[in-house]
C-alpha positions as CSV (number, residue, x, y, z in Angstrom):
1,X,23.4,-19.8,13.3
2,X,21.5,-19.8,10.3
3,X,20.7,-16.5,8.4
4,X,17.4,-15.7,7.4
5,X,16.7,-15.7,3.7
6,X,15.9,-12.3,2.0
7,X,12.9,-13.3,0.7
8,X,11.4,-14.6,4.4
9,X,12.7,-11.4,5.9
10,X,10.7,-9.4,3.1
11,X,7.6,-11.3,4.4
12,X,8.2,-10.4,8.3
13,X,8.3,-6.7,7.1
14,X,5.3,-7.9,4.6
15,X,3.4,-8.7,8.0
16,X,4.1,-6.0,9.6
17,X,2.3,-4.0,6.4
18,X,-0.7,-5.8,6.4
19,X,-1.0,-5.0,10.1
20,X,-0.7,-1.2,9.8
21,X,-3.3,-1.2,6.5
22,X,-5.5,-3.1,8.4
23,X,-5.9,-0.9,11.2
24,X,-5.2,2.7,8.6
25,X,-8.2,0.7,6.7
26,X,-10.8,0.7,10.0
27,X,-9.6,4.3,11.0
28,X,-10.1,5.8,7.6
29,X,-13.4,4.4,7.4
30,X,-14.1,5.6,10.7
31,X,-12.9,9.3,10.0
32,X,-14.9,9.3,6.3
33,X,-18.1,9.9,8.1
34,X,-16.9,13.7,10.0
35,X,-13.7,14.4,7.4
36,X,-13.7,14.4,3.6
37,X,-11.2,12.0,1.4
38,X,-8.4,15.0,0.7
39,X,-9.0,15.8,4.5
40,X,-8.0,12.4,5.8
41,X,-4.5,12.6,3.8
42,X,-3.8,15.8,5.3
43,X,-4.3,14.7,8.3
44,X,-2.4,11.0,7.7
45,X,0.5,13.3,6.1
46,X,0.6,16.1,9.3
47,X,0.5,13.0,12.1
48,X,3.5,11.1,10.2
49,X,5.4,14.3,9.4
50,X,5.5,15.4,13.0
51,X,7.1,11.8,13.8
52,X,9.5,11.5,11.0
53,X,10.7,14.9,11.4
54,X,11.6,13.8,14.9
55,X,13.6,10.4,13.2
56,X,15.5,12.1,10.5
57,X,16.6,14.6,13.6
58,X,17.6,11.6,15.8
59,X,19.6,9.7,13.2
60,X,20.9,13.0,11.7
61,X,20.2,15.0,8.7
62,X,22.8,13.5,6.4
63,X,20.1,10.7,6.0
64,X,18.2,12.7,3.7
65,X,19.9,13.2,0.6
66,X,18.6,15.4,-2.9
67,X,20.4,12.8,-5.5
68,X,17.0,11.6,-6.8
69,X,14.3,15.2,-6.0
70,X,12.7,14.3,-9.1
71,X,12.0,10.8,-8.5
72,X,10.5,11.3,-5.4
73,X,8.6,14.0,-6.7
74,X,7.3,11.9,-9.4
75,X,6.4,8.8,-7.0
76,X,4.9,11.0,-4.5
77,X,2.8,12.5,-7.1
78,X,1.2,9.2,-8.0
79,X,1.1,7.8,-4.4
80,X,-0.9,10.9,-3.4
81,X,-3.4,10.3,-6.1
82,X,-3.0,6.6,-5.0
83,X,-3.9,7.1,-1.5
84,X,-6.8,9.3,-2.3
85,X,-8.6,6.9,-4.5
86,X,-8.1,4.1,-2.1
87,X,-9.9,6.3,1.1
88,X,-12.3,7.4,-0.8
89,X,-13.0,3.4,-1.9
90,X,-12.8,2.2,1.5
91,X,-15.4,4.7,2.5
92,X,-17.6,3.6,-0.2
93,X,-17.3,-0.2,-0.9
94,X,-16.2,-3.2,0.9
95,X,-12.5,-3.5,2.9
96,X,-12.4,-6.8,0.9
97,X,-13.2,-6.0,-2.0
98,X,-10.9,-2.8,-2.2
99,X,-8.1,-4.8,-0.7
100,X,-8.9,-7.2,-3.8
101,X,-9.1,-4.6,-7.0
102,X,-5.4,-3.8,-5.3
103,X,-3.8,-6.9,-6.3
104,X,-3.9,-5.9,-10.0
105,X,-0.9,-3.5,-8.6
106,X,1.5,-6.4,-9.1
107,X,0.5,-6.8,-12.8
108,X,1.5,-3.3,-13.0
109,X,4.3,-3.4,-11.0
110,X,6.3,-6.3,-12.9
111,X,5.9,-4.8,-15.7
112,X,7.4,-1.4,-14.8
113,X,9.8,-3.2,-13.0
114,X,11.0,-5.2,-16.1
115,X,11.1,-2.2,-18.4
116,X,12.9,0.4,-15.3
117,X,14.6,-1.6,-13.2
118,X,15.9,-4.5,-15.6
119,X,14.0,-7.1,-13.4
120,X,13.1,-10.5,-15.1
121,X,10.0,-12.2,-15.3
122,X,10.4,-15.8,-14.5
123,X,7.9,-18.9,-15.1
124,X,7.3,-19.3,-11.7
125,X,6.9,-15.6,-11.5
126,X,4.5,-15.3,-14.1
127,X,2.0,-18.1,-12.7
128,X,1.8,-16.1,-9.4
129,X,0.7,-13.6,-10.8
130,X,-1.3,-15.3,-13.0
131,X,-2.8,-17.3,-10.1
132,X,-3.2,-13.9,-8.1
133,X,-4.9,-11.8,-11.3
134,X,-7.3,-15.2,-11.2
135,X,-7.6,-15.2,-7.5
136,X,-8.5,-11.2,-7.8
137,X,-11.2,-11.4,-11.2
138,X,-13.2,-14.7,-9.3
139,X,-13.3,-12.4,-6.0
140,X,-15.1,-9.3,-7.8
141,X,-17.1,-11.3,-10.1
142,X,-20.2,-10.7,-8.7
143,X,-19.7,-7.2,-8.9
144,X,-19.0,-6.3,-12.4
145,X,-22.8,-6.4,-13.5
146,X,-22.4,-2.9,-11.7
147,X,-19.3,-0.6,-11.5
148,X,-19.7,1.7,-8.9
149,X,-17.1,4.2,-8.3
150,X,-15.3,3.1,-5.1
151,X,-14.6,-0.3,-7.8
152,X,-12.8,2.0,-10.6
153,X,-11.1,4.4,-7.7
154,X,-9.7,1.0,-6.1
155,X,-8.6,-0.1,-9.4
156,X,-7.0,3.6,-10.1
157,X,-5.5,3.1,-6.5
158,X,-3.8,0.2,-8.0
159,X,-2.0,1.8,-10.8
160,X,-0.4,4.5,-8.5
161,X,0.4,2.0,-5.7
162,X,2.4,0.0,-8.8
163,X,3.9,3.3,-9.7
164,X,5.3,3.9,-5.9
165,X,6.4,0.5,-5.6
166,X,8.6,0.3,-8.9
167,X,9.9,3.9,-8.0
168,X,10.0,2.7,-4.4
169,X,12.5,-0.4,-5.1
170,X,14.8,2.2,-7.1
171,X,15.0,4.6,-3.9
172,X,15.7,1.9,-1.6
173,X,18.9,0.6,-3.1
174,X,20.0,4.5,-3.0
175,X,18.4,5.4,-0.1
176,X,17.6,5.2,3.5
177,X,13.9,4.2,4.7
178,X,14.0,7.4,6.7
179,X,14.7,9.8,3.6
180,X,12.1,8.2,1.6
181,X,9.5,8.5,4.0
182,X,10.7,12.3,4.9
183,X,10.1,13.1,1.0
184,X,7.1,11.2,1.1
185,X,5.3,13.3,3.9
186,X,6.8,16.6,3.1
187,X,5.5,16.6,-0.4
188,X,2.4,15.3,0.1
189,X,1.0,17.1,3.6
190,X,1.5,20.4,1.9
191,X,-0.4,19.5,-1.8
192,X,-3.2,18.1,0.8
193,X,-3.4,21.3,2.6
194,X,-3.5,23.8,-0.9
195,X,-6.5,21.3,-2.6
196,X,-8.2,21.1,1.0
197,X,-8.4,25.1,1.8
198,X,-9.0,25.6,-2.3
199,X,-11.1,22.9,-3.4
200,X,-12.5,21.4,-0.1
201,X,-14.6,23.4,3.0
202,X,-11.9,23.1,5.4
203,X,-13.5,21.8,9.3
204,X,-12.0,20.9,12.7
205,X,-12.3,17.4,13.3
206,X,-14.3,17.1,16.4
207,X,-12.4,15.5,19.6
208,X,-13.8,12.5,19.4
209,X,-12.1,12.0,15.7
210,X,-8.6,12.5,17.7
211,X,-7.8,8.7,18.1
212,X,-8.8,7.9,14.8
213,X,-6.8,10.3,13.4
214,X,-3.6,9.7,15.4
215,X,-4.1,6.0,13.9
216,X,-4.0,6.7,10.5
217,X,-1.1,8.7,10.8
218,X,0.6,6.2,12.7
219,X,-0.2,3.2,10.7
220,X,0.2,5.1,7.4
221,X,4.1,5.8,8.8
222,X,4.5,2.0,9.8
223,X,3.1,0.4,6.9
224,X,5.1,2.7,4.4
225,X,8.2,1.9,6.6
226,X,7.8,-1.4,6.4
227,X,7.8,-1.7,3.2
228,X,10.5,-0.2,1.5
229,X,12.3,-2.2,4.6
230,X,10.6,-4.8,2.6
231,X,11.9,-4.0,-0.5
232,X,15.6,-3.3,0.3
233,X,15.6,-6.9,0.5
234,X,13.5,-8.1,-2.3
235,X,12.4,-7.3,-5.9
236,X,9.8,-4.8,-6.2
237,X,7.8,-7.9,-8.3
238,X,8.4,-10.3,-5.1
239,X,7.1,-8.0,-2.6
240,X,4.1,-6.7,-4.5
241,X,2.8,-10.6,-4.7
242,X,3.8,-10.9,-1.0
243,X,1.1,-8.7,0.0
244,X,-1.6,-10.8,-1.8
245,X,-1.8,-11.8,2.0
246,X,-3.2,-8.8,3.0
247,X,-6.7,-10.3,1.1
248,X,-6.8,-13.0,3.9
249,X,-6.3,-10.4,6.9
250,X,-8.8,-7.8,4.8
251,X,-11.5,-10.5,5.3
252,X,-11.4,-11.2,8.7
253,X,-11.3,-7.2,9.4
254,X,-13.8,-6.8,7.7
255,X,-16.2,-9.3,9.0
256,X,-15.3,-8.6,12.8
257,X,-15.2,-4.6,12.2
258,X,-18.4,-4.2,10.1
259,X,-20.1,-7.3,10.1
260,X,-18.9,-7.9,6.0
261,X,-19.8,-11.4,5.8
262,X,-17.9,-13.3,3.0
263,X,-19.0,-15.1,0.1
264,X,-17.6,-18.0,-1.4
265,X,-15.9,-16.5,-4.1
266,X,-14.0,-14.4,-1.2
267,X,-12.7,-17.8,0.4
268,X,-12.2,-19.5,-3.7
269,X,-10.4,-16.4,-4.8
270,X,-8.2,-16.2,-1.5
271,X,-6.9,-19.8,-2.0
272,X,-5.6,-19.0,-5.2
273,X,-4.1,-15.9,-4.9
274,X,-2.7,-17.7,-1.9
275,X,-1.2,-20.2,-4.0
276,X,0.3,-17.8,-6.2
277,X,2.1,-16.2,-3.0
278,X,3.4,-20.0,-2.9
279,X,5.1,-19.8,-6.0
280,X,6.5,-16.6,-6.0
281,X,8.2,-17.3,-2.4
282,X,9.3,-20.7,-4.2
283,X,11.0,-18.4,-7.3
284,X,12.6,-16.0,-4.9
285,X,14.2,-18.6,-3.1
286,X,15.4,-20.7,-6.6
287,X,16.9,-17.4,-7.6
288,X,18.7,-16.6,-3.8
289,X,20.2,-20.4,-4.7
């Protein structure tokens, strides 16, 4: 019986990522028109906390460990600003074009990940992202006559996602999934809270908000578990270009959700980031060999 590869078992958890920020994407668009940006992460942190509390009490509290408080501290620090900036862009511009001005995260991330972690940047590994960063500047094109500010929050959301995922790579090979996650939510429900009762006019959402908001808490748990699942078996470089496919599946939402029709640089710019997914799955495997 044949073993799956690491690098096609990254992917399946990959998949299972761009599911649950597909459907985090339509529900946080849904809740920005009866809840504020800082509101939607509280209530994202307060659903997942609730249901990873019950985890780390199932498989036991030794799962958690305090080894690395600071890192987590750090990374949670920049995924929180992270995950602001990318509600507030999907409220404001299109789910394509957000999910685009994200794939300059793996730019980021291989370079932190070569400086922190000691991870090498290959040929192959290069021209991905070369062919993704291409992929990603022919898709926004049109747009840089004007930069609105759901454009330069996406791009910000970029920088903190590379941050979490170079920091996230590190945990994982110390850490389980479940104490990651556990960090992640207790740190970040709380901050949301404080900057929602200070800064923000705290509301109730209404009742029929209630599904919408037991979605993104949901899918925000799933996707985040997924991938540091996905990166326990992969470089933090390998899996950032993996989720290039998330462009693809960011189209089609788009279109059936909200009627965002594509353009041709949507379908140009797809096929080569696309390619450069090619290419990185075709340097992982050289380097499993």
């Amino acid at each position: 019986m044949s073993v799956l590869p690491p690098i096609w078992g990254a992917a399946l958890w990959m998949l299972g990522t761009i599911t649950s920020f597909a459907l985090m994407s339509v529900s946080g668009r849904e809740l920005s028109s009866d809840l504020s940006t800082i509101q939607i992460l509280f209530w994202r942190s307060f659903v997942g906390f609730w249901i990873i509390l019950a985890l780390v009490h199932r498989a036991g509290w030794t799962t958690v460990k305090m080894d690395n408080l600071k890192v987590h501290v750090g990374r949670n620090l920049a995924h929180f600003v992270a995950q602001f900036c990318w509600f507030y862009a999907i409220a404001t511009i299109a789910l394509a074009e957000v999910t685009a001005l994200e794939f300059m995260m793996p730019i980021w991330t291989a370079l932190m990940a070569a400086l922190f972690l000691g991870e090498s940047l290959s040929r192959y590994r290069m021209l991905a992202i070369t062919f993704g960063l291409i992929g990603t500047l022919v898709i926004v094109r049109p747009g840089f006559a004007t930069v609105e500010l759901g454009t330069l929050a996406a791009l910000a959301a970029s920088i903190g996602y590379a941050v979490g995922m170079t920091t996230a790579r590190f945990l994982a090979l110390r850490e389980t999934v479940l104490s990651i996650l556990f960090y992640m939510l207790t740190l970040q429900m709380p901050l949301a809270f404080v900057i929602t009762v200070i800064v923000d006019d705290w509301v109730w959402p209404p009742t029929d908000t209630i599904f919408w908001i037991l979605l993104v808490g949901i899918s925000g748990m799933t996707a985040h578990f997924c991938i540091n699942r996905a990166v326990k078996l992969a470089e933090a470089t390998a899996v950032s270009i993996l989720g290039f496919l998330r462009l693809p599946a960011m189209i089609v939402v788009g279109f059936i959700a909200y009627g965002e029709t594509p353009e041709i640089w949507l379908v140009i710019g797809s096929v080569l980031i696309v390619f450069g997914l090619y290419l990185n799955i075709r340097d992982s495997r050289a380097r499993e060999g």
